[in-house]
C-alpha positions as CSV (number, residue, x, y, z in Angstrom):
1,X,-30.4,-74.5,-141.3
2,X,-29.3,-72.3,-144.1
3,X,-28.5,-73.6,-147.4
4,X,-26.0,-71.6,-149.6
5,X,-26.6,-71.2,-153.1
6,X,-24.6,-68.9,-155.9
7,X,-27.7,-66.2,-156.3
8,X,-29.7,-66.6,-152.5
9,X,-29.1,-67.9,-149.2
10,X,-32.6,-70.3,-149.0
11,X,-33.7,-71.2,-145.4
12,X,-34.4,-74.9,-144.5
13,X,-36.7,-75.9,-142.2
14,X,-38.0,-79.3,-140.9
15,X,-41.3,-79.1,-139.6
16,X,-42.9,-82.1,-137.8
17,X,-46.0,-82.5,-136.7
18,X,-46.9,-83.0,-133.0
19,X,-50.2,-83.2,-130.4
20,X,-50.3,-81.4,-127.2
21,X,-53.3,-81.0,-124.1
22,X,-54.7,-77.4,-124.3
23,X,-53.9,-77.5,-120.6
24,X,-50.5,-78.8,-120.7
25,X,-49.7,-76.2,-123.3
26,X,-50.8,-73.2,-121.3
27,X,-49.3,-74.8,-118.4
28,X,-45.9,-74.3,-119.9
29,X,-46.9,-71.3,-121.8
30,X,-47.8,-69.5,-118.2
31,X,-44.4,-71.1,-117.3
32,X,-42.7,-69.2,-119.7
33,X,-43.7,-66.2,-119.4
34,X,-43.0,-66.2,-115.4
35,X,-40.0,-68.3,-114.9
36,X,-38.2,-67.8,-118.1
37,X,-38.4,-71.3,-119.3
38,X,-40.8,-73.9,-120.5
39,X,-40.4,-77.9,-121.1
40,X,-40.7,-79.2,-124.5
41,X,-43.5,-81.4,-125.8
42,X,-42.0,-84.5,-126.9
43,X,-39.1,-84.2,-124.7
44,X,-37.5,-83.1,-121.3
45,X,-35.4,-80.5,-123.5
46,X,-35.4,-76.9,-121.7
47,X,-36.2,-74.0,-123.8
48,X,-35.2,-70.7,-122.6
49,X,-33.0,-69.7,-119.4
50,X,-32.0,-73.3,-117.9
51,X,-30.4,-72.0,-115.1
52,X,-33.9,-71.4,-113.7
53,X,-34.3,-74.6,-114.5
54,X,-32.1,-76.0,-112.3
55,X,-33.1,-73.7,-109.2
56,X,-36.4,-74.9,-109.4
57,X,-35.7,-78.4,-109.5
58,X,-33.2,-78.2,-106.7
59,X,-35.9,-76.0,-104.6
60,X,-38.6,-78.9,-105.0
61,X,-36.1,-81.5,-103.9
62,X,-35.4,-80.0,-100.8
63,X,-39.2,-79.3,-100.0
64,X,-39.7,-83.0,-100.6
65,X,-37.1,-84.1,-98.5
66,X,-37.8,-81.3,-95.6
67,X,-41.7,-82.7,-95.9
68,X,-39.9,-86.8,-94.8
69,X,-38.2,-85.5,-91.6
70,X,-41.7,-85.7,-89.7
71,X,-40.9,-84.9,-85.8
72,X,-41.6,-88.2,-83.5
73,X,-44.5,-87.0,-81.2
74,X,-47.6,-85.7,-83.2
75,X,-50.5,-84.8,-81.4
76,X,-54.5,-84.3,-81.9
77,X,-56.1,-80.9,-81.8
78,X,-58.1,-80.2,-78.9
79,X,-60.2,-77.0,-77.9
80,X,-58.9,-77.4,-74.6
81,X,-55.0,-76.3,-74.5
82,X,-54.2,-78.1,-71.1
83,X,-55.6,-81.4,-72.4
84,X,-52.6,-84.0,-72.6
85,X,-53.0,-85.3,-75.8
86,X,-52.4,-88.6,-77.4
87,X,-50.0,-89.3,-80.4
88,X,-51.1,-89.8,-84.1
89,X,-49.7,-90.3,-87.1
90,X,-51.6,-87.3,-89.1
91,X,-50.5,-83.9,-89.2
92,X,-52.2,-81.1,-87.7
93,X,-54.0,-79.1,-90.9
94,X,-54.1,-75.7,-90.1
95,X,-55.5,-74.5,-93.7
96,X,-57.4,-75.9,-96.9
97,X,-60.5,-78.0,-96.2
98,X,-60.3,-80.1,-93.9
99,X,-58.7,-77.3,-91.3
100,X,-61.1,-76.1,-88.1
101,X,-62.6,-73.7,-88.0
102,X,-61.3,-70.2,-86.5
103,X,-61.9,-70.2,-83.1
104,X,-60.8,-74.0,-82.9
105,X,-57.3,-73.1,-85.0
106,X,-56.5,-70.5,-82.2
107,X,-56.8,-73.3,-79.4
108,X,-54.9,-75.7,-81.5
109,X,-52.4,-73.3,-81.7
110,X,-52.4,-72.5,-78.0
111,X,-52.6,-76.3,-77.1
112,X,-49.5,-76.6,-79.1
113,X,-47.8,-73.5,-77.2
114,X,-48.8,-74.9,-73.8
115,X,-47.3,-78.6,-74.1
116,X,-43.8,-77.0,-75.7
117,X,-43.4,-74.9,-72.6
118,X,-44.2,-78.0,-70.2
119,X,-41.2,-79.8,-70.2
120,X,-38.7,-77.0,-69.5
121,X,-41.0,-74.6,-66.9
122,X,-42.1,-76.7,-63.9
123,X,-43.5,-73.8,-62.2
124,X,-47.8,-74.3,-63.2
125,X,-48.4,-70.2,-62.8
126,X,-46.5,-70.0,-66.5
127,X,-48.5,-72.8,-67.7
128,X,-52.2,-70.8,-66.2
129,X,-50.7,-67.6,-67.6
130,X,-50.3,-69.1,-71.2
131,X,-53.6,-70.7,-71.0
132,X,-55.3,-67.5,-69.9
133,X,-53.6,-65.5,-73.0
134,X,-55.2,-68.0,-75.0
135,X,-58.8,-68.0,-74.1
136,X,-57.9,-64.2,-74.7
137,X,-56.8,-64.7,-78.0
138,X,-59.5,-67.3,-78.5
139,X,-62.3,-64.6,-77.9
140,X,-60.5,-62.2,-80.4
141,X,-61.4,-64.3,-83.2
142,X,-65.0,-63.8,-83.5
143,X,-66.4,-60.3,-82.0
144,X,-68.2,-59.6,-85.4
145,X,-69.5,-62.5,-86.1
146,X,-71.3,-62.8,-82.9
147,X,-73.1,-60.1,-83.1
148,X,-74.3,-61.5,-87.2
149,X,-72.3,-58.1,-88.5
150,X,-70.7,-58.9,-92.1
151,X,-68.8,-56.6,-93.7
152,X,-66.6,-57.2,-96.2
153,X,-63.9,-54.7,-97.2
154,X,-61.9,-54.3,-100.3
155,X,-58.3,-54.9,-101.1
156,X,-56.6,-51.6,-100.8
157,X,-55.8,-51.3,-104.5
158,X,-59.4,-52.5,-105.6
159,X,-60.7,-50.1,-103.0
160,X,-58.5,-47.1,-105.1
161,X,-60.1,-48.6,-108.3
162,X,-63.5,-48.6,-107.0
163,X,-63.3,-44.9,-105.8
164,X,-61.9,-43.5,-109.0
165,X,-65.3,-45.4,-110.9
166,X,-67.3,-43.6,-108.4
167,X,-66.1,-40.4,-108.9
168,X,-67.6,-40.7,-112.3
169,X,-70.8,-40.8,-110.3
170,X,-70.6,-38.7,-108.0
171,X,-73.8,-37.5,-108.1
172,X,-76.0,-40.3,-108.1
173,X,-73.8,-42.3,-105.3
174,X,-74.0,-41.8,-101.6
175,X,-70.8,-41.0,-99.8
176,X,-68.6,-43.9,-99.3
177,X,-68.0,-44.9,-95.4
178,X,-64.4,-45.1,-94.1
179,X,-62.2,-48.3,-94.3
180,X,-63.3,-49.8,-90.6
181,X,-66.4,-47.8,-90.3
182,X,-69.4,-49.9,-88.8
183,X,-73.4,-49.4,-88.8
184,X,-75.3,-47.6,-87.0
185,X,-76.8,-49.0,-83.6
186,X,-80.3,-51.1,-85.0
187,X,-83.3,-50.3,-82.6
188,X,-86.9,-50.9,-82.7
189,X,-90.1,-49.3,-81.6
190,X,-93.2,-51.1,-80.6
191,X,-95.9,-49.0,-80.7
192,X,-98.9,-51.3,-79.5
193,X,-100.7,-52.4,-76.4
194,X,-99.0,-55.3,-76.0
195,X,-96.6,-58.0,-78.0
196,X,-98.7,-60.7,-77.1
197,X,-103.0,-61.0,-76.6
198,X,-104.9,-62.5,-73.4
199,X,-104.6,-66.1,-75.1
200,X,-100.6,-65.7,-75.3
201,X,-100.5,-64.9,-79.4
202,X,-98.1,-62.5,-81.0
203,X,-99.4,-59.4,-82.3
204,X,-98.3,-60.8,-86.1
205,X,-100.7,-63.4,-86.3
206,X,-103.8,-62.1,-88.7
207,X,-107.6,-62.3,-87.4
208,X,-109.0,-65.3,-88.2
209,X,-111.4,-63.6,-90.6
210,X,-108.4,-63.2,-93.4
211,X,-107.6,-66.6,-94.8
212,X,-105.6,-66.9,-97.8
213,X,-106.5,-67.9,-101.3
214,X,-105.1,-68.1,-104.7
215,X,-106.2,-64.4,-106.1
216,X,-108.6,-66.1,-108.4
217,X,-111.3,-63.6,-106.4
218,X,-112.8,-60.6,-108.5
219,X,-111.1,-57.2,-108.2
220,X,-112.3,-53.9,-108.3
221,X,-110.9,-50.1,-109.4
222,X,-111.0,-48.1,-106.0
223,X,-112.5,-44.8,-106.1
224,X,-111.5,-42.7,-103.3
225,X,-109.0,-42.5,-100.3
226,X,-109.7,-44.2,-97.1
227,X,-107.1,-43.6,-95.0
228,X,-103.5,-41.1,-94.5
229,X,-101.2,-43.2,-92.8
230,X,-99.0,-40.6,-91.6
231,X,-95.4,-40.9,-89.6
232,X,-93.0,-40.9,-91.7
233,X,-90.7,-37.4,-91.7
234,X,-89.7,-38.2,-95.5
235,X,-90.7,-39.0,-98.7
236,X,-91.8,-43.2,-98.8
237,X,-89.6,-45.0,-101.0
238,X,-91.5,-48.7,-101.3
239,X,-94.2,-50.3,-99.6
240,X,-95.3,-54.0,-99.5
241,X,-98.3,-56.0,-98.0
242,X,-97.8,-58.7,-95.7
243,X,-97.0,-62.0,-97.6
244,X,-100.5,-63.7,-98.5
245,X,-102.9,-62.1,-95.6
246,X,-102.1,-58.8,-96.0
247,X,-103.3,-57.7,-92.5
248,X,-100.3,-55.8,-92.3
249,X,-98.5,-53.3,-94.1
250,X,-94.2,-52.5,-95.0
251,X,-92.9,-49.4,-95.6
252,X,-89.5,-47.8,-96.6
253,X,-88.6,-44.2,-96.1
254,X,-86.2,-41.5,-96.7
255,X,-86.3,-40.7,-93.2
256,X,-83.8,-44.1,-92.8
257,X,-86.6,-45.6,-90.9
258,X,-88.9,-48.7,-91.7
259,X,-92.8,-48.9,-90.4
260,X,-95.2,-51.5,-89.9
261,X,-99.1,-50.5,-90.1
262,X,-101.9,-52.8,-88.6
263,X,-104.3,-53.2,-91.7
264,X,-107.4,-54.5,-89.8
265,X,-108.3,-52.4,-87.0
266,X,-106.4,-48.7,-86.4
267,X,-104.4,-48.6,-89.3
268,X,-101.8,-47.0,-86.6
269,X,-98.3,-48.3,-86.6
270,X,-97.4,-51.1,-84.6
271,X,-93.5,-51.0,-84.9
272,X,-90.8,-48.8,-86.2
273,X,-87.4,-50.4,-87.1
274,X,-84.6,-47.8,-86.9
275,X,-81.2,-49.4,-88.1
276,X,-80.2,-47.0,-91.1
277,X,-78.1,-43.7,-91.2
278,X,-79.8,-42.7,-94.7
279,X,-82.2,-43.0,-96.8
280,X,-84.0,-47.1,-97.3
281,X,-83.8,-47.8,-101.0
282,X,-85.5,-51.0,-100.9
283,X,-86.5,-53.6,-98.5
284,X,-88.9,-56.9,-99.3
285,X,-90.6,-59.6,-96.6
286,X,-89.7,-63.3,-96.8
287,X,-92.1,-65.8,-98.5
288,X,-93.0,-66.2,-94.4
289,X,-93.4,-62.9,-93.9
290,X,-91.5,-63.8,-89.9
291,X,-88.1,-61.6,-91.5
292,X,-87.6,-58.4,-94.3
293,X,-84.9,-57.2,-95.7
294,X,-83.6,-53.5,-96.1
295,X,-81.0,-51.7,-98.6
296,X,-80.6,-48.0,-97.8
297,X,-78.0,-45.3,-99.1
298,X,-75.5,-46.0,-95.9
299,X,-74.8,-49.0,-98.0
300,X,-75.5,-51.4,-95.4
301,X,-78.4,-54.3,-95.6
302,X,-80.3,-55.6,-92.5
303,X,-82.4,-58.4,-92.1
304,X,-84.8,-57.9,-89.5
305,X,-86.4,-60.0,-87.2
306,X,-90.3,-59.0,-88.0
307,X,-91.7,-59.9,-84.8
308,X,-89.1,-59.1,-82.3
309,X,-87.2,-56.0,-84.2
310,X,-84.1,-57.6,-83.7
311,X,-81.7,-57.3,-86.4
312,X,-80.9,-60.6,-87.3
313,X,-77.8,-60.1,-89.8
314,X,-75.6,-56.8,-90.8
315,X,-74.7,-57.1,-94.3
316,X,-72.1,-54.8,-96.4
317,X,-69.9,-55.1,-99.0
318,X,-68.9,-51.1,-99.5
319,X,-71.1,-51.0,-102.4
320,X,-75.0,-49.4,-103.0
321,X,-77.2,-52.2,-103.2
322,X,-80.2,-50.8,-105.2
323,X,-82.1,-54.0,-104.7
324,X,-82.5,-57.1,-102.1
325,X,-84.4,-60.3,-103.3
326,X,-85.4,-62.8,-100.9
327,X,-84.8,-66.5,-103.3
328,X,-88.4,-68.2,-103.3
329,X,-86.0,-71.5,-103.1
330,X,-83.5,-70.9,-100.3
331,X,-85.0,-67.4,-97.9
332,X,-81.5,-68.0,-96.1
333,X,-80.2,-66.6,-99.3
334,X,-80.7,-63.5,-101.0
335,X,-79.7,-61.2,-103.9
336,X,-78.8,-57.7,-104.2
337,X,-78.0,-55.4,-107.2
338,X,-75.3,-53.0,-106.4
339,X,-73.7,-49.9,-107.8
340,X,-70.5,-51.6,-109.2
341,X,-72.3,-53.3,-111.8
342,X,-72.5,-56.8,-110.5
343,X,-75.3,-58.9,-108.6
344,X,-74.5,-60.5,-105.2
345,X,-75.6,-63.7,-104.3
346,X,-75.6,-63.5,-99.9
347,X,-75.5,-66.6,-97.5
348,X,-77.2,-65.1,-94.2
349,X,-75.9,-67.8,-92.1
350,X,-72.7,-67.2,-92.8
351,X,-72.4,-63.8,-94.3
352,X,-70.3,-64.4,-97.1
353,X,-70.9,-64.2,-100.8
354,X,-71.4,-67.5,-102.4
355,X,-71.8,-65.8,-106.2
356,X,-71.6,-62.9,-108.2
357,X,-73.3,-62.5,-111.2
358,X,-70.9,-59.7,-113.6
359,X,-71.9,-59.1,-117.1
360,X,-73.8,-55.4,-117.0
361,X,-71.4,-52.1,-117.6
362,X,-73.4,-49.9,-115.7
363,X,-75.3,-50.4,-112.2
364,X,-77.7,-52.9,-111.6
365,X,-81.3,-51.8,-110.8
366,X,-83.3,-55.0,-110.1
367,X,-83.7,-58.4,-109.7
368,X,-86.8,-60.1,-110.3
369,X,-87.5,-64.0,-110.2
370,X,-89.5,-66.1,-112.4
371,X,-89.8,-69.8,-112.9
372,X,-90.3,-70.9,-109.3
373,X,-86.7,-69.2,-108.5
374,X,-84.9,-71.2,-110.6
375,X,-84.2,-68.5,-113.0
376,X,-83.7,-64.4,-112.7
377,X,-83.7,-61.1,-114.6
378,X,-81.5,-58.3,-114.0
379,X,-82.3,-54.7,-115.4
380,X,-79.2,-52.2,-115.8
381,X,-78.6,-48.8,-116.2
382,X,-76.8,-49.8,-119.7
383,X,-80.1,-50.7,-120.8
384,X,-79.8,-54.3,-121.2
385,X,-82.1,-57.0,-119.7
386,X,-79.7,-59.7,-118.6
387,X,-81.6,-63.3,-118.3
388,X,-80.0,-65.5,-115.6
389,X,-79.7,-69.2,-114.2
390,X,-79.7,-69.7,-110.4
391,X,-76.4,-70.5,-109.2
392,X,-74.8,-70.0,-112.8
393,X,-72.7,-67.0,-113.6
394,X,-73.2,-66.9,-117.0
395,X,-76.6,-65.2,-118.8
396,X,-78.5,-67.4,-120.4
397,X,-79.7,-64.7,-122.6
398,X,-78.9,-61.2,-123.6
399,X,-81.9,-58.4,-124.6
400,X,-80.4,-55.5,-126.0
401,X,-82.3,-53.5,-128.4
402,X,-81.5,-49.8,-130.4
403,X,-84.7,-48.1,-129.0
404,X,-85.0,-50.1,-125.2
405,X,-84.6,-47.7,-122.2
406,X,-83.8,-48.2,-118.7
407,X,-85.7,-50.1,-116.7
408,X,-85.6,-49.4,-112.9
409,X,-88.7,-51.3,-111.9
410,X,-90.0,-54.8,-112.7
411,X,-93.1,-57.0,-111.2
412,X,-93.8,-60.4,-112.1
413,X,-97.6,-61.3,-113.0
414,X,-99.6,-63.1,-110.6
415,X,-99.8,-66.0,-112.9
416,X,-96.2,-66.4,-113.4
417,X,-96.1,-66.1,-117.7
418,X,-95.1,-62.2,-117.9
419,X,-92.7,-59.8,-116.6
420,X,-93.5,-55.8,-116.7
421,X,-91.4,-53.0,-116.6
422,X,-91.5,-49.2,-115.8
423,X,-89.6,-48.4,-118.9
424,X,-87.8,-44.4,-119.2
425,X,-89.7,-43.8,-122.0
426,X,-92.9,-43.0,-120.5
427,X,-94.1,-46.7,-120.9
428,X,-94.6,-49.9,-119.0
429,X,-92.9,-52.9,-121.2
430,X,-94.0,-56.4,-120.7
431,X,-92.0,-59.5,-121.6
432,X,-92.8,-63.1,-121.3
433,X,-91.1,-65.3,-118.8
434,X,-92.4,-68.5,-120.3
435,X,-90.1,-71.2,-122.0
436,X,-88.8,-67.8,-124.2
437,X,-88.3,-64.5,-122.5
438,X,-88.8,-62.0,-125.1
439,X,-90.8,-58.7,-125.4
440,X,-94.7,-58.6,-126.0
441,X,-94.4,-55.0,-128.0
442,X,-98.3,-55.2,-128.4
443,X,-98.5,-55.1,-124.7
444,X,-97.3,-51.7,-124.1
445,X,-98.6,-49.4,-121.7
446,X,-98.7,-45.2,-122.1
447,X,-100.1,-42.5,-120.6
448,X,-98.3,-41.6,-117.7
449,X,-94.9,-39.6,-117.5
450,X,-92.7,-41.5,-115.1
451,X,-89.7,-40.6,-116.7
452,X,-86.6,-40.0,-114.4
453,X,-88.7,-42.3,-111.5
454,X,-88.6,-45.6,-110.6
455,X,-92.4,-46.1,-109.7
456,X,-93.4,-49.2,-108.6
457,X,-95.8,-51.5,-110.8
458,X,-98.7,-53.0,-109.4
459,X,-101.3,-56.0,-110.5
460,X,-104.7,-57.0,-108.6
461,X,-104.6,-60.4,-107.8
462,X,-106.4,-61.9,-110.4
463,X,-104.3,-60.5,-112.9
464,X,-107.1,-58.4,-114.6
465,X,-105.7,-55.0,-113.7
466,X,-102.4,-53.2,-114.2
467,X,-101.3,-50.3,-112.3
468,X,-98.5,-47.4,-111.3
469,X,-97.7,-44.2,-110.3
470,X,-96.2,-41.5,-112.2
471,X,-94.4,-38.2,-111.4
472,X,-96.7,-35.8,-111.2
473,X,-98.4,-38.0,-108.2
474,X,-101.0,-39.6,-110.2
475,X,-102.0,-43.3,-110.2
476,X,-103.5,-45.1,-113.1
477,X,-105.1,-48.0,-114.3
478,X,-105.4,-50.2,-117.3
479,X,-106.6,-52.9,-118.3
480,X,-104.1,-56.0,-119.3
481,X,-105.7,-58.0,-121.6
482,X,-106.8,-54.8,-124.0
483,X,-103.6,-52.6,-122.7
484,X,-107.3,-50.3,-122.3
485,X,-106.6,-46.8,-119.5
486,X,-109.9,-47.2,-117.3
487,X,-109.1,-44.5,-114.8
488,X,-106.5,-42.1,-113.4
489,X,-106.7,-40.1,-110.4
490,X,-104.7,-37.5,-108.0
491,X,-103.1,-40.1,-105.3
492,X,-99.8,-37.4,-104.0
493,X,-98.9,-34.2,-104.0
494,X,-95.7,-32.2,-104.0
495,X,-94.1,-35.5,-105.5
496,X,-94.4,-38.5,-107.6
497,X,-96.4,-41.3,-106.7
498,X,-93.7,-44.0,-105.8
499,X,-95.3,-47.1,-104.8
500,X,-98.9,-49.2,-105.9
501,X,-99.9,-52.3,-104.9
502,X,-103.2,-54.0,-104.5
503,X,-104.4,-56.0,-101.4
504,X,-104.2,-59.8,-101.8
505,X,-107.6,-60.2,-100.1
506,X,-109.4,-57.4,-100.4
507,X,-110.7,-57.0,-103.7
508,X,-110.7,-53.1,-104.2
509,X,-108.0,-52.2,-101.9
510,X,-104.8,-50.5,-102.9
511,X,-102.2,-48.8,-100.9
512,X,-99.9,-46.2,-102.5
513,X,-97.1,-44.2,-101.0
514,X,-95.3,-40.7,-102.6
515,X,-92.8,-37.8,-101.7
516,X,-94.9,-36.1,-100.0
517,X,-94.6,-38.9,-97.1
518,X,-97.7,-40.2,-96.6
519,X,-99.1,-44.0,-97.0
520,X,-102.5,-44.1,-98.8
521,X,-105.3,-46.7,-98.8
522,X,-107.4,-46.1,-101.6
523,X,-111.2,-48.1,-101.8
């Protein structure tokens, strides 16, 4: 109120003090701002338009009293629609979760449609007809989804969004497939004698001679070239040895095409798996080695069937996944690092995303795990190394430093404790993965110019050796405890030298792949 006195007009105002739920207070406050009125604290007093009010409260009485006029006959849901069905009390859900699934909604539906026409048509050829349209409608439901092809498309004005950002790059980006657009037919090669040998095994299993160990074995710097594995039409992007034996060999190309080499015996390829319409980006064997996954600039993911060639899931979300991770926890799931700046956590049995993982500003580059796979790294093109919990949205830890490049490659060490990292700076940058992750700035390793590549880092088993590519084509070596260069050598021409890993068994091999698209084993 205001008080009148002979020189000023002196406001009074009673102000009491009150306690109110950070819920309830938003609850009203969200209220507010969309209806036009909100409820006061310590009262049912309406502030703001009341005739709102009043429509509300009239609209919820008559959904309650709409929800007690329940019809007499209910029935049960039934995947056969010309089932008579007995009479329950519940009522058929048809959403939220405890609703069937899609194929068993439509022939609830239908069952409902069928019994509705039975009293009023006696003649039984409309009753066939309407159950005929529903096992029509019935096989609508899931064409995709039988054949494991997931694609999940945009809203229309997030898709608008998400081309305007791209347009900003433009020239890094592939082209961006149609609304509706599927992938390309997946095939496969094989390229041996036979699948299976004169006792009935498959051509996967490794010779008996190769038995795994733990990499504790003594490793040696290779000295010259072996072997041109040659096949490949364009540059190789990535190339990885079967998990543990090593008997056979992975690799990604330009050419949209991945290849399987026999290690052992020919060193000829034994199958080709054709499933892309550009360019493989990356691609990565399970723990098991039986499946491998594929990212390529078409912007689709596979997951192939090693053994067979079948491709066991079509995955797509209209972005550029730069990187696919296989967890070491669940293989069903796996992670990929895409162009709109976010990580995707994918369910292959179901094809959906279960997570996402949005905290970089620029697009995500890798994803490497450490801990057993109960904790991540992401690298970004906004230079930042983003440290993450399985399962948990949130970084546990941020490392962003004033003089920290990008960092488009990363490989763990064979003991677990350290991360490295093909740095733009013409460096490899380690950081521990213990307890702490933080940077190891004495552990820093020079002397090739990688700069504008993402070349692949390699270790030898034992953890002795460090190695990588660089790109002018050369491979070099140093030494990890004394960050020491022991050798470097000519490995491509024409191209940098994408791709180094060492054997797991073999204690001086290393395979190496380039532009120039050949596959190398060096000894």
């Amino acid at each position: 109120c205001i008080r009148l006195s002979r020189t000023r007009r002196i406001l009074d105002v009673a102000i009491e003090p009150t306690w109110i739920e950070d819920h309830a207070f938003d609850t009203e406050y969200q209220r507010y701002q969309r209806d036009g009125y909100a409820l006061g604290s310590s009262s049912n007093i309406v502030l703001g338009d009341y005739q709102a009010f009043e429509s509300d409260k009239k609209r919820e009485i008559e959904s309650l009293l709409s929800k007690d006029k329940k019809p007499d006959a209910k029935r049960r849901k039934t995947n056969d629609p010309g089932t008579v069905l007995d009479e329950v009390n519940e009522d058929i859900e048809t959403s939220g979760p405890w609703a069937p699934y899609e194929d068993k909604k439509v022939a609830a539906a239908n069952a409902q449609m069928v019994l509705k026409l039975q009293p009023s048509i006696s003649d039984s050829s409309a009753i066939l007809e309407t159950n005929a349209t529903a096992e029509v409608e019935s096989e609508k439901e899931v064409p995709e989804e039988a054949a494991n092809v997931y694609i999940l498309e945009p809203e229309e004005e997030d898709e608008m969004w998400e081309k305007k950002n791209e347009r900003k790059q433009s020239r890094t980006l592939p082209p961006r497939p149609a609304r509706g657009s599927t992938a390309c037919e997946a095939k496969s090669v094989f390229h041996g004698a036979s699948l299976v040998d004169y006792q009935g095994r498959s051509w996967m299993l490794p010779p008996a001679s190769m038995k795994p160990d733990d990499g504790e074995h003594e490793c040696f710097i290779p000295k010259k070239c072996i072997k041109k594995l040659t096949g490949h039409t364009k540059g190789v992007q990535a190339i990885e040895f079967f998990p543990r034996t090593g008997h056979l060999l992975l690799s990604a190309s330009m050419d949209s095409k991945c290849k399987i080499w026999d290690c052992t015996e020919d060193f000829k390829v034994r199958r080709t798996y054709s499933g892309h319409s550009e360019g493989v980006r990356s691609m990565q064997f399970s723990p098991s080695g039986s499946q491998f996954l594929s990212s390529a600039f078409d912007r689709y993911m596979r997951l192939w069937d090693t053994e067979t060639g079948q491709a066991a899931g079509t995955f797509s979300n209209r972005k550029m996944a730069y990187c696919v991770r296989f967890c070491p926890r669940d293989p069903q799931v796996f992670l990929a690092a895409c162009s709109d700046n976010k990580i995707y956590q994918w369910d292959s049995r179901s094809g959906s995303v279960v997570q996402e993982y949005n905290h970089h500003l620029q697009p995500c580059n890798t994803v490497t795990f450490f801990d057993e796979g109960r904790k991540f790294i992401s690298t970004s093109d906004d230079k930042k190394i983003l440290v993450w919990e399985w399962g948990i949205p949130v970084p546990l830890k941020y490392i962003a430093e004033p003089e920290m490049h990008c960092i488009p490659a990363v490989t763990p060490h064979p003991n677990g404790t350290a991360l490295a990292g093909q740095s733009m700076d013409n460096k490899i940058v380690v950081y521990s993965c213990g307890e702490k992750v933080r940077q190891l700035r004495k552990k820093t390793f020079t002397g090739h110019n990688n700069s504008g590549y993402a070349c692949q880092v390699g270790f030898s088993p034992n953890g002795r050796f460090i190695m990588s590519g660089d790109g002018l084509g050369q491979l070099h070596f140093w030494d990890w405890k004394t960050t020491k260069s022991y050798r470097k050598m000519q490995a491509h021409d024409g191209g940098p030298c994408m791709g180094a890993i060492w054997h797991p068994l073999r204690p001086s091999w290393v395979a190496t792949c380039g532009w120039d698209g050949l596959v190398k084993i060096w000894d």
